[in-house]
C-alpha positions as a Markdown table, in Angstrom:
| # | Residue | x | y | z |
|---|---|---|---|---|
| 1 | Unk | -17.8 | 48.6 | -18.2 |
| 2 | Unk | -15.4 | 46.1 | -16.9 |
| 3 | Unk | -11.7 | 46.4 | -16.7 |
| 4 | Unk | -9.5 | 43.0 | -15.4 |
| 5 | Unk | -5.9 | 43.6 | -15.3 |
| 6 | Unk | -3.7 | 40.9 | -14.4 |
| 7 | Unk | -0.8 | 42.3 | -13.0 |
| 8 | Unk | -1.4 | 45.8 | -11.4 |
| 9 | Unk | 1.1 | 46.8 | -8.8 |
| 10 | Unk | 1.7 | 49.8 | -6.9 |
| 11 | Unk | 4.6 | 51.5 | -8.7 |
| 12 | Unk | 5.8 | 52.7 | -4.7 |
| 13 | Unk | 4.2 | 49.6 | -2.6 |
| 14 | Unk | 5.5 | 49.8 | 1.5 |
| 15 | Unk | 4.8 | 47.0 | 4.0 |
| 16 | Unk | 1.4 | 48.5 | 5.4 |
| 17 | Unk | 0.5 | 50.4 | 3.3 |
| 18 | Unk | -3.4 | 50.5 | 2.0 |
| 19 | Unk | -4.9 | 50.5 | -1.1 |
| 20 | Unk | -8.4 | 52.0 | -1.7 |
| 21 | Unk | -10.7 | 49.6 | -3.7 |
| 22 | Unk | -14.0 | 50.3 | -5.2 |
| 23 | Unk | -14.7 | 46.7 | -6.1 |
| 24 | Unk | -13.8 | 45.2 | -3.0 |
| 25 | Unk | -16.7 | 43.9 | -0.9 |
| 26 | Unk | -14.7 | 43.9 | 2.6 |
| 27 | Unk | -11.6 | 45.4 | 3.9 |
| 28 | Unk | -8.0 | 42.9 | 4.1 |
| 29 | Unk | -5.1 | 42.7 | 5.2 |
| 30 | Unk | -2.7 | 39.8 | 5.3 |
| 31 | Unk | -0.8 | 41.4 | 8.9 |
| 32 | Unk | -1.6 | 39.9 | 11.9 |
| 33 | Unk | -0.2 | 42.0 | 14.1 |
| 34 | Unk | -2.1 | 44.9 | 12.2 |
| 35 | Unk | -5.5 | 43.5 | 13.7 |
| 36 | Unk | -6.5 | 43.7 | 16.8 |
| 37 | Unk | -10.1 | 41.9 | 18.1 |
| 38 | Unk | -9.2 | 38.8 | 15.7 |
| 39 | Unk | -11.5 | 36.2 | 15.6 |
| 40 | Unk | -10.3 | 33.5 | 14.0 |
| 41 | Unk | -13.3 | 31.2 | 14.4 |
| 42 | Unk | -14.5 | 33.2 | 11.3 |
| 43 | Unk | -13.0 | 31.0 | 8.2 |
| 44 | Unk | -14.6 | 30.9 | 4.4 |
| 45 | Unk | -12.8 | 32.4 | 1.0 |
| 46 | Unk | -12.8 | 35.6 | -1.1 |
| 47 | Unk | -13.0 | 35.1 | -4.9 |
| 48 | Unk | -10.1 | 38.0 | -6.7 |
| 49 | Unk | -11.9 | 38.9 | -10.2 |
| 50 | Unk | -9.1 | 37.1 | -12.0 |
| 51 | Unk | -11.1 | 33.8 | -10.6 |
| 52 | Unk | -8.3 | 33.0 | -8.0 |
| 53 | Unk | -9.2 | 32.4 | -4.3 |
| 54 | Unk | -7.7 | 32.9 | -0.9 |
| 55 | Unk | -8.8 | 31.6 | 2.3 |
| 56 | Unk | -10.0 | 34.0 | 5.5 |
| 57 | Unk | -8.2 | 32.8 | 8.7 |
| 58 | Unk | -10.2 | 35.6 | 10.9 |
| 59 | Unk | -12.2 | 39.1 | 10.7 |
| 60 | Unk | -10.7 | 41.5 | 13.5 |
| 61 | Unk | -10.4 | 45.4 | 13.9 |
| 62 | Unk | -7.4 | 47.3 | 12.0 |
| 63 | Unk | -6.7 | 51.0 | 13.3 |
| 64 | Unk | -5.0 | 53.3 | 10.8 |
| 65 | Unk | -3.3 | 57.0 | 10.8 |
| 66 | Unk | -5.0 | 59.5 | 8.5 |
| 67 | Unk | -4.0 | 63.0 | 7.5 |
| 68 | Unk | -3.6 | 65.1 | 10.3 |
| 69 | Unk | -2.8 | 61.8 | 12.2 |
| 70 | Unk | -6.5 | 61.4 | 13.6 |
| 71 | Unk | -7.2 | 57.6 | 13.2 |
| 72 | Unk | -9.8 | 55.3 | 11.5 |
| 73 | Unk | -11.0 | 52.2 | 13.0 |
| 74 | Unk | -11.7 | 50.0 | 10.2 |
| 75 | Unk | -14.0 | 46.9 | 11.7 |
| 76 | Unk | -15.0 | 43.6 | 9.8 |
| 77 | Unk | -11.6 | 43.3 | 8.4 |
| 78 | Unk | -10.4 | 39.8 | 6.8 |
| 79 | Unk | -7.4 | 38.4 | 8.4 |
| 80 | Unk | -5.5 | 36.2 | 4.7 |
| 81 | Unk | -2.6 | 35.8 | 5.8 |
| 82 | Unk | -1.4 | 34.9 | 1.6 |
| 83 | Unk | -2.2 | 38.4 | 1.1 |
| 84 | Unk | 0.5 | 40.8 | 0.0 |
| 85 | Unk | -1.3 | 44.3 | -0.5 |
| 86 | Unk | -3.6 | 45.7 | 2.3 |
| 87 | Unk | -6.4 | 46.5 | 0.9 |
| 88 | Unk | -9.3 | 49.3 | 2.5 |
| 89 | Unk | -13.3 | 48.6 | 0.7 |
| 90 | Unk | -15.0 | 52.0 | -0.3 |
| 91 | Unk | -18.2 | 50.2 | -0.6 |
| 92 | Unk | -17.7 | 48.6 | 2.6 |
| 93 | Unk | -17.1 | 52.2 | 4.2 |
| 94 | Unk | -20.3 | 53.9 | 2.5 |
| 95 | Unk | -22.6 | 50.8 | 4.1 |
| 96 | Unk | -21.0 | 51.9 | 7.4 |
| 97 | Unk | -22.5 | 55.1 | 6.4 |
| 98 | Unk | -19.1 | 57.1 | 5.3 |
| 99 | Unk | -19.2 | 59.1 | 2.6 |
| 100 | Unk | -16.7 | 58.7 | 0.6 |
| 101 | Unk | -15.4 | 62.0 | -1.6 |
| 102 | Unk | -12.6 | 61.8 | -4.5 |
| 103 | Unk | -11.5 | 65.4 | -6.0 |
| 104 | Unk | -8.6 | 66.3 | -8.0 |
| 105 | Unk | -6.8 | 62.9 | -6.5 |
| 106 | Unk | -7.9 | 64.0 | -2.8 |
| 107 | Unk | -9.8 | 61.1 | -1.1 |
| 108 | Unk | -11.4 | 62.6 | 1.6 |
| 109 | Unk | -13.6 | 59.7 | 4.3 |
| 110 | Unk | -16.4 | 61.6 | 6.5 |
Protein backbone atom coordinates (compact mmCIF):
# COMPACT_ATOMS: atom_id res chain seq x y z
CA UNK A 1 0.00 0.00 0.00
CA UNK A 2 0.87 3.49 -0.82
CA UNK A 3 -0.21 6.57 0.83
CA UNK A 4 0.94 10.29 -0.88
CA UNK A 5 -0.30 13.25 1.02
CA UNK A 6 0.42 16.49 -0.27
CA UNK A 7 0.45 18.69 2.50
CA UNK A 8 1.39 17.00 5.82
CA UNK A 9 2.73 19.30 8.46
CA UNK A 10 3.70 18.85 11.90
CA UNK A 11 0.68 20.25 13.91
CA UNK A 12 3.70 21.61 16.65
CA UNK A 13 6.84 22.08 14.10
CA UNK A 14 10.11 23.98 15.99
CA UNK A 15 13.18 25.19 14.13
CA UNK A 16 15.35 21.83 14.71
CA UNK A 17 13.29 19.82 15.30
CA UNK A 18 13.39 16.10 13.58
CA UNK A 19 11.02 14.07 12.02
CA UNK A 20 11.38 10.28 11.85
CA UNK A 21 10.76 8.87 8.23
CA UNK A 22 10.36 5.37 7.13
CA UNK A 23 10.51 6.23 3.43
CA UNK A 24 13.33 8.34 3.45
CA UNK A 25 16.55 6.82 2.00
CA UNK A 26 19.12 9.31 3.82
CA UNK A 27 18.95 11.65 6.74
CA UNK A 28 18.44 15.94 5.95
CA UNK A 29 18.48 18.77 7.16
CA UNK A 30 18.43 22.14 5.56
CA UNK A 31 20.71 23.89 8.80
CA UNK A 32 24.06 24.49 8.20
CA UNK A 33 25.18 25.31 11.24
CA UNK A 34 23.54 21.95 12.44
CA UNK A 35 26.31 19.93 10.48
CA UNK A 36 29.42 19.64 11.33
CA UNK A 37 32.19 17.58 8.84
CA UNK A 38 30.34 19.21 5.68
CA UNK A 39 31.49 18.37 2.52
CA UNK A 40 30.20 20.29 0.15
CA UNK A 41 32.06 18.76 -2.87
CA UNK A 42 29.17 16.12 -2.60
CA UNK A 43 26.33 17.78 -4.99
CA UNK A 44 23.32 15.63 -6.87
CA UNK A 45 19.27 15.80 -6.01
CA UNK A 46 16.72 13.89 -3.92
CA UNK A 47 13.41 13.07 -5.59
CA UNK A 48 10.22 13.90 -2.63
CA UNK A 49 7.38 11.18 -3.62
CA UNK A 50 5.19 14.05 -4.74
CA UNK A 51 7.74 14.14 -7.95
CA UNK A 52 9.37 17.46 -6.75
CA UNK A 53 13.22 17.75 -6.40
CA UNK A 54 15.71 19.60 -4.35
CA UNK A 55 19.38 19.86 -4.79
CA UNK A 56 22.18 18.42 -2.16
CA UNK A 57 24.78 21.22 -1.51
CA UNK A 58 26.92 18.70 1.00
CA UNK A 59 26.67 15.42 3.23
CA UNK A 60 28.25 16.22 6.77
CA UNK A 61 27.76 14.83 10.40
CA UNK A 62 24.59 16.18 12.53
CA UNK A 63 24.84 15.42 16.43
CA UNK A 64 21.48 15.33 18.29
CA UNK A 65 20.16 15.13 22.14
CA UNK A 66 18.10 12.05 22.89
CA UNK A 67 16.19 11.18 25.98
CA UNK A 68 18.14 11.22 28.93
CA UNK A 69 20.32 13.78 26.93
CA UNK A 70 22.90 10.98 25.67
CA UNK A 71 23.57 12.04 21.98
CA UNK A 72 23.35 10.45 18.53
CA UNK A 73 25.74 11.08 15.81
CA UNK A 74 23.86 10.89 12.75
CA UNK A 75 26.57 10.57 9.70
CA UNK A 76 25.93 10.74 5.83
CA UNK A 77 23.46 13.57 6.36
CA UNK A 78 22.31 15.84 3.22
CA UNK A 79 23.08 19.33 3.60
CA UNK A 80 19.55 21.20 1.20
CA UNK A 81 19.66 24.21 2.26
CA UNK A 82 15.51 24.67 0.59
CA UNK A 83 14.62 22.34 3.14
CA UNK A 84 12.22 23.32 5.89
CA UNK A 85 11.65 20.08 8.08
CA UNK A 86 14.72 18.12 9.43
CA UNK A 87 14.26 14.97 8.61
CA UNK A 88 16.06 11.58 10.51
CA UNK A 89 15.91 7.98 7.83
CA UNK A 90 14.82 4.81 9.89
CA UNK A 91 16.07 2.83 7.00
CA UNK A 92 19.09 4.66 6.88
CA UNK A 93 19.72 3.89 10.75
CA UNK A 94 18.88 0.00 10.45
CA UNK A 95 21.70 -0.25 7.48
CA UNK A 96 24.03 1.31 10.12
CA UNK A 97 22.96 -1.60 11.98
CA UNK A 98 20.37 0.23 14.63
CA UNK A 99 17.52 -1.37 15.49
CA UNK A 100 14.85 0.56 15.40
CA UNK A 101 11.78 -0.25 17.97
CA UNK A 102 8.21 1.61 17.86
CA UNK A 103 5.77 0.66 20.93
CA UNK A 104 2.74 2.36 22.16
CA UNK A 105 4.23 5.80 20.36
CA UNK A 106 7.80 5.10 22.13
CA UNK A 107 10.52 5.14 19.45
CA UNK A 108 13.28 3.66 21.07
CA UNK A 109 17.12 3.62 18.58
CA UNK A 110 19.62 0.77 19.90
Amino acid sequence: MFLNQERVFPAKYNAGAWVLDTGATNHMTGCRDSLADLDETIQGAVRFGDGSTVKIQGVGVVTIAGKNQEHRVLTEVYFIPTLRCNIVSLGQLEEAGCRVEIDKGVLEVF
